[in-house]
SEBA-275605 format. One line per field, with one value per residue (C-alpha): x, y, z; residue number from 1. Coordinates in Angstrom, 2 decimals, m for minus. Example, Ala and Ser with C-alpha at 12.3 -4.5 7.8 and 13.67 -1.06 7.14 Angstrom:
2
u	c(12.30;13.67)
v	c(m4.50;m1.06)
w	c(7.80;7.14)
k	c(1;2)
//
This chain:
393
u	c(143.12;141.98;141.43;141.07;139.29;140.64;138.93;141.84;144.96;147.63;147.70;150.69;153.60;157.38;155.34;154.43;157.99;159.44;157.17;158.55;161.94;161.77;160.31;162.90;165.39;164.17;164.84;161.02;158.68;155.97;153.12;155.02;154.62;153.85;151.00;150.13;150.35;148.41;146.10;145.64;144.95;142.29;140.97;141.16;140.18;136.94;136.37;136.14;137.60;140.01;141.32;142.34;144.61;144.45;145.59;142.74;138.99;138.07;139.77;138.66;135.07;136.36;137.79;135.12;132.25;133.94;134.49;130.80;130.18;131.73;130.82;127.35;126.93;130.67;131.52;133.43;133.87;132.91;130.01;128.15;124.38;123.42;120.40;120.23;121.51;119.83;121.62;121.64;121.49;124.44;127.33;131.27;131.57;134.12;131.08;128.74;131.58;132.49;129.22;128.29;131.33;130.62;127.27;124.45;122.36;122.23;118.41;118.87;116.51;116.34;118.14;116.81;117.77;120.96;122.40;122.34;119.82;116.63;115.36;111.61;112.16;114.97;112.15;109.29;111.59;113.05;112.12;113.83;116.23;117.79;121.03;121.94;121.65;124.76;125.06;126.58;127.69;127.89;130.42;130.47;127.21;125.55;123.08;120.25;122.32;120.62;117.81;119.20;121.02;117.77;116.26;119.22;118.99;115.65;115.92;118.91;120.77;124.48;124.69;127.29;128.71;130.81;131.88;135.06;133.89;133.28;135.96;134.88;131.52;128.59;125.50;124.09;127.61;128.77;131.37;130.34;131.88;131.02;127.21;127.35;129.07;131.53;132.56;135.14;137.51;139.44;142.98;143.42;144.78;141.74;139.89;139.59;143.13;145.97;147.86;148.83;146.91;144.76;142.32;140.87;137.75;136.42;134.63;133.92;133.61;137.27;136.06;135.25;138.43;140.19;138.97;140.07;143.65;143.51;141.74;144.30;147.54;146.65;144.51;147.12;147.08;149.40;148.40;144.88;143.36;142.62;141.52;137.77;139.43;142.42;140.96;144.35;145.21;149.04;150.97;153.91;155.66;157.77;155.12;152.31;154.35;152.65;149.66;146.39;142.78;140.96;140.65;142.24;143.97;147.19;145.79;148.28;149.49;152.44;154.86;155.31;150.96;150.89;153.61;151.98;148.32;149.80;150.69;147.97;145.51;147.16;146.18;142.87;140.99;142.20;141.62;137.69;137.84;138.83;136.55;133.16;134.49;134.02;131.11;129.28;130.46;129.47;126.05;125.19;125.56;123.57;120.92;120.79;120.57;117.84;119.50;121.53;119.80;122.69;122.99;121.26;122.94;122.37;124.11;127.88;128.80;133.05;131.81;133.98;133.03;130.21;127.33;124.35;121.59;120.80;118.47;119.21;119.29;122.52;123.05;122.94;125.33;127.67;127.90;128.22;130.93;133.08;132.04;133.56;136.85;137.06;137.46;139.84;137.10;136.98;134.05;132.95;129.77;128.94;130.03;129.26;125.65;122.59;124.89;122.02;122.20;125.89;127.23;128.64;125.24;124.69;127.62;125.70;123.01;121.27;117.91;116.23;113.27;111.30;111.71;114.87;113.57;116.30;119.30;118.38;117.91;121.49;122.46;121.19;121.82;124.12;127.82;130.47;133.12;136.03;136.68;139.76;141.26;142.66;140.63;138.41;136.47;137.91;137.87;133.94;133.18;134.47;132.89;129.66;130.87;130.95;127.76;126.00;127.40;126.67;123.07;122.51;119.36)
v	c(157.12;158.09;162.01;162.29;160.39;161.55;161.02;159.56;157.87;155.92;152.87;152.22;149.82;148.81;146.62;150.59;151.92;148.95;149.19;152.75;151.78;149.13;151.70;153.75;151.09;150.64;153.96;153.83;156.37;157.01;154.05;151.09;147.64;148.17;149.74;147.30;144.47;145.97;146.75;142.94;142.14;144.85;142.87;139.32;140.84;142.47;139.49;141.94;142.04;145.05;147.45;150.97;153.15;156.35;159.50;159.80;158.99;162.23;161.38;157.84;158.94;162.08;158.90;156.52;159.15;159.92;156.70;155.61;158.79;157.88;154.29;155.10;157.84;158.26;161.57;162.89;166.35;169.18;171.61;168.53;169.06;164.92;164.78;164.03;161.98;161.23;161.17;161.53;164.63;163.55;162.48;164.48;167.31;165.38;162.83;165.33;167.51;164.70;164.69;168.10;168.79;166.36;168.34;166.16;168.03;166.46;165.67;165.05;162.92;162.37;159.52;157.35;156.13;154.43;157.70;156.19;157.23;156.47;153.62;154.57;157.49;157.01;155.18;157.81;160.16;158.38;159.46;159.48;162.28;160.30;158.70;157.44;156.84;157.94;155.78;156.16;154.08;156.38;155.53;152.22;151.51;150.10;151.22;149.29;148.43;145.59;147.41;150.12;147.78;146.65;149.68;150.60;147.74;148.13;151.48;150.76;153.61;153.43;152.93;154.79;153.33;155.51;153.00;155.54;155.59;151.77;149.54;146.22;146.31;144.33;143.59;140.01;138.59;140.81;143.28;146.89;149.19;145.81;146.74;149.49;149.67;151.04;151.53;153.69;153.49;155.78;155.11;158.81;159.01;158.73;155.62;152.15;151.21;154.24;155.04;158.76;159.48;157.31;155.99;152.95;152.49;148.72;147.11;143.82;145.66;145.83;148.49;151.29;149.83;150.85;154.21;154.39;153.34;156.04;159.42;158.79;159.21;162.05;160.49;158.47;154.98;153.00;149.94;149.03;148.52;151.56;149.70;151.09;154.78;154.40;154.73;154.80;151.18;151.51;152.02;153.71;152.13;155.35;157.76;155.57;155.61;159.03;158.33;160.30;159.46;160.96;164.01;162.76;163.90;163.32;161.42;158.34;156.97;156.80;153.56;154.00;154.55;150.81;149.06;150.69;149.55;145.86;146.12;147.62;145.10;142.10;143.91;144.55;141.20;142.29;145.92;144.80;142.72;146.12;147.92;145.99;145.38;149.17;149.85;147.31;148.93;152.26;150.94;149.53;152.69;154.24;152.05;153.49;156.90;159.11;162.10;160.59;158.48;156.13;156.02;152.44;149.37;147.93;144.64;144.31;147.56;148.12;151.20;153.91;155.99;156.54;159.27;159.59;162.53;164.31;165.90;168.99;172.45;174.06;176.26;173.71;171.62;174.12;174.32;170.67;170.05;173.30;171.21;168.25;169.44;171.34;167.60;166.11;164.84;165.66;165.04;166.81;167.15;164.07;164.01;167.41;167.43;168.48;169.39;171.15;173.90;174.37;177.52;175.89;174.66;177.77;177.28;173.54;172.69;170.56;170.39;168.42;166.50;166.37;168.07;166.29;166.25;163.35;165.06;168.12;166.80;165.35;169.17;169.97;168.15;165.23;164.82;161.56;160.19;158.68;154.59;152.69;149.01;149.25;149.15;152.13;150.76;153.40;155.93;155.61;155.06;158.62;160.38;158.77;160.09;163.51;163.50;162.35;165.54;167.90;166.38;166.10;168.03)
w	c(161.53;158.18;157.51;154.08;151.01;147.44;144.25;142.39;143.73;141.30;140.71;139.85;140.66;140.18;137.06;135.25;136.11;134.57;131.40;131.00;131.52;128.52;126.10;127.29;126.74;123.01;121.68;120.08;121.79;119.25;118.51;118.01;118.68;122.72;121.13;118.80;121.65;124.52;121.50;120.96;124.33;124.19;121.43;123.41;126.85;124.66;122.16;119.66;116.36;116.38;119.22;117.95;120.78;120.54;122.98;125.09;125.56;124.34;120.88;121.01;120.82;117.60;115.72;116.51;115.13;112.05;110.97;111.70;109.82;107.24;106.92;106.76;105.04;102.66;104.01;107.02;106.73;108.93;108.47;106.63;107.51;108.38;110.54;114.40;116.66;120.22;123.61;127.11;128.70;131.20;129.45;129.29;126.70;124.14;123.91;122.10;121.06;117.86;116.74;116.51;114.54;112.10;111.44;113.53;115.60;118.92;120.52;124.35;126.43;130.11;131.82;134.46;138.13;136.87;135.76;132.25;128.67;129.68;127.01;127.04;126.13;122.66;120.50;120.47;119.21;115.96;112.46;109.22;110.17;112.97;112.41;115.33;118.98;121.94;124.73;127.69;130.51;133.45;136.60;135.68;135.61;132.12;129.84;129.07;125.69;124.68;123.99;122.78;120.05;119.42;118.65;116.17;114.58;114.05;112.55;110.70;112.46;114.03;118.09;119.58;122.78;125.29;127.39;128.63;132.32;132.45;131.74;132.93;133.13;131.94;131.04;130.33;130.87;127.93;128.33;128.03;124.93;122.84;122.19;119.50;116.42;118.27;121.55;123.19;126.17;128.04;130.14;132.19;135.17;137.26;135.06;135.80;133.61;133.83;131.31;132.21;128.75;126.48;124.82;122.79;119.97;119.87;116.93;114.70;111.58;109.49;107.35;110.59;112.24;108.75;108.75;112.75;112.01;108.98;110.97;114.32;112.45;109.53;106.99;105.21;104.20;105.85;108.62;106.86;103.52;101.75;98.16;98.00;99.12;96.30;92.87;91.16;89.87;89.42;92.61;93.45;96.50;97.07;97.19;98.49;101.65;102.43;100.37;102.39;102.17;104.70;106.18;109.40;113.02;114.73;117.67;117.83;121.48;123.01;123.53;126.69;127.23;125.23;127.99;130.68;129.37;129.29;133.16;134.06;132.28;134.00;137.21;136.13;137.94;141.50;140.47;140.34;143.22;145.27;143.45;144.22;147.81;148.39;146.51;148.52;151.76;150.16;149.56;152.87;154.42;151.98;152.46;156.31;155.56;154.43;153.00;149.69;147.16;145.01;141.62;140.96;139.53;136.47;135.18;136.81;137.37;137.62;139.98;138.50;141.73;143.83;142.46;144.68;144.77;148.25;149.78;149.04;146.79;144.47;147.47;150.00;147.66;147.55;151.61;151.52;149.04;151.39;154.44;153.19;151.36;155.04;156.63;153.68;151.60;148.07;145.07;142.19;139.96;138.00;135.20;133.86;135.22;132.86;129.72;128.08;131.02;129.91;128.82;125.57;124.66;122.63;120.31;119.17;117.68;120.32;121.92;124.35;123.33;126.91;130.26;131.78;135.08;136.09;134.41;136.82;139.70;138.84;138.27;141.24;144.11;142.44;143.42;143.25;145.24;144.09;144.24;143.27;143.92;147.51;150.58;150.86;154.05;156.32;153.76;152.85;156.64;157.34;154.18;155.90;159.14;157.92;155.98;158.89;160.87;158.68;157.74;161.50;162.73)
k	c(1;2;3;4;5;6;7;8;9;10;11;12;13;14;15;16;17;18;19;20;21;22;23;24;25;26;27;28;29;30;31;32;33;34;35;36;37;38;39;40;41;42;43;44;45;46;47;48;49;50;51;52;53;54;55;56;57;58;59;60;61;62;63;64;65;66;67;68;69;70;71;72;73;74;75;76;77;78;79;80;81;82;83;84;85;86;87;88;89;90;91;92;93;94;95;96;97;98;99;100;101;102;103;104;105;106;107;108;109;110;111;112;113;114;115;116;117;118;119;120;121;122;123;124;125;126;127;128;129;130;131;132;133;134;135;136;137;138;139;140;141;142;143;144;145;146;147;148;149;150;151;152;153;154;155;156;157;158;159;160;161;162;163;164;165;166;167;168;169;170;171;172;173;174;175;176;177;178;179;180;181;182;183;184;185;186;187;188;189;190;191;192;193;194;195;196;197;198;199;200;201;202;203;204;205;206;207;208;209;210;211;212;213;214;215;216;217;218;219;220;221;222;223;224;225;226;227;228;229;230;231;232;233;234;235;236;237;238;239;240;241;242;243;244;245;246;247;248;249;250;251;252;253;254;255;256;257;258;259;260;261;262;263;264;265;266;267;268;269;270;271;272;273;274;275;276;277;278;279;280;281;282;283;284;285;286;287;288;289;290;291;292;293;294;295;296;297;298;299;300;301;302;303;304;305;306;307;308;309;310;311;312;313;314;315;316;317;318;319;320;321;322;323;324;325;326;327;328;329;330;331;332;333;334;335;336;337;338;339;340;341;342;343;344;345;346;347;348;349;350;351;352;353;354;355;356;357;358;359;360;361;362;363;364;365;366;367;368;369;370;371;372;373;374;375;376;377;378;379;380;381;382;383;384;385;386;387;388;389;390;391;392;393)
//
């Protein structure tokens, strides 16, 4: 009899433990060639052109920004004044975070029933100070990001795809975080791949994927080609060893995050298979009840979790989300709700463009379950249970 439902479980196997074990075994710890292989099969699994690792999501998205900052307009550095960019008003801090250290001021619009930027909304508001456009694919559910790509095209303006929530999915057969000029992944504990910490940027275009390779490990010019940042024509093989032309980070992955990626990406077909086969349990019984309205589908969604909106107030939430920790069930917020009503808001220079009456209503009365590859059936039929009680008249 099942009496609890967590949001996260591992997923891993004797296949991760061995992975560790070889690293282990080699004596190399730091970004090596695990790295570099898993980072290949990134690339082949994405049919992209280059797969960059990095630490974590969060730095995937740092890395990815200023390099599409820099590529577009020849600067990186901080405290730069460079015009907006527009996103959605639900996303996770370290998406807007990049941005608004670079020196863009960030214009939020509302998203729409699939969690996800609302597309009617992005044109109307670009003029010849925009930059750029942020999307997000939320629980692993895509953006409209054909359109989107459209639109930047259009404009002649970067799209940025956070894609760290929504490994797997897509959108006219095409994998999501392969829409924008770059697209970002994310490998923590509780995402689709696990990698106990990490992170990945995908693109076609060598020169960002340069500038990538650069920023993670310190600025300095070693695995890319630095020709158009060198302007010295003799070379000095000695020094150019720690030769640095950005103003970069110290980001890089771990072996061990690179052997365990590989494992975990041969896994990843059955990992969907469990995945869907929940979230279509999950939305049958939604579809009975009256009280929770589910984040809807868009494309092939990998279903990072379950988010759904209920009938009911903060307050009300609150009771709720006691109520079912009480019984074994856990959830959380999704995502991190309307980020304009955040308290670090005031600290950026961001403003929403229209009321965001979707993003509050997500504030307000949204919360998500977890989902993962084994058999949840019991799990979501007592979460359903539960809600039913405490919903009862």
């Amino acid at each position: 009899m099942i009496n609890e439902y967590p949001l996260a479980q591992s997923s891993w196997g004797a296949e991760e433990k061995q992975a560790i074990q070889r690293v282990l075994s080699s004596g190399r710890f730091t970004m090596g060639s695990e790295v570099e292989k898993f980072e290949s099969q990134l690339s082949d699994f994405h049919k992209t052109k280059h797969a960059i690792m990095v630490n974590s999501g969060s730095s995937a998205n740092l890395i990815a920004a200023t390099a599409l900052t820099f590529h577009q307009e020849g600067s990186p550095c901080i405290g730069v004044k460079r015009g907006y960019v527009i996103a959605p008003a639900v996303s996770w801090s370290t998406t807007y975070f990049p941005f608004s250290q670079l020196g863009y001021k960030i214009k939020l619009v509302d998203v729409d029933e699939s969690f996800n930027i609302d597309v009617s909304k992005v044109k109307k508001y670009i003029d010849k100070d925009c930059r750029g456009i942020i999307t997000v694919n939320t629980l692993g559910v895509p953006a409209q990001n054909n359109k989107l790509k459209a639109i930047a095209d259009k404009y002649k303006i970067f799209l940025f795809e956070d894609n760290c929530e929504s490994f797997g999915a897509k959108l006219n057969k095409k994998l999501c975080g392969t829409f924008g000029h770059t697209g970002t992944l994310s490998f923590f504990f509780s995402h689709h791949l696990q990698t106990m910490e990490g992170g990945a940027i995908l693109t076609d275009n060598d020169d960002i994927a340069n500038l990538c390779r650069s920023l993670r490990a310190h600025g300095w010019a070693r695995d890319g080609d630095y020709k158009s940042l060198i302007k010295e024509v003799a070379t000095d093989e000695f020094y150019d060893q720690f030769k640095f032309v950005l103003p970069g980070y110290a980001v890089r992955p771990l072996e061990m995050s690179g052997a365990i990626g590989q494992s975990q990406l041969k896994k990843w077909p059955n990992q969907l298979k469990g995945r869907l086969n929940n979230a279509k349990i999950f939305q049958e019984l939604c579809s009975k009840k009256s009280y929770i309205q589910p984040q809807k589908e868009i494309g092939e969604s990998s279903w990072f979790g379950f988010g759904g909106l209920f009938s009911l107030g903060r307050q009300e939430r609150l009771k709720l989300w006691k109520f079912l920790l009480s019984k074994g069930v856990e959830s959380r917020p999704i995502i991190s709700g309307n980020f304009f009503n955040q308290p670090v808001s005031k600290y950026l220079d961001i403003e929403k463009l229209d009321k965001l009456v979707n993003a509050d209503k997500i504030d307000e009365s949204g919360m998500f379950f977890g989902n993962q590859e084994k058999d949840l059936s019991q799990e979501i039929e007592y979460l359903f249970k539960n809600l039913d009680a405490f919903f009862k008249p």
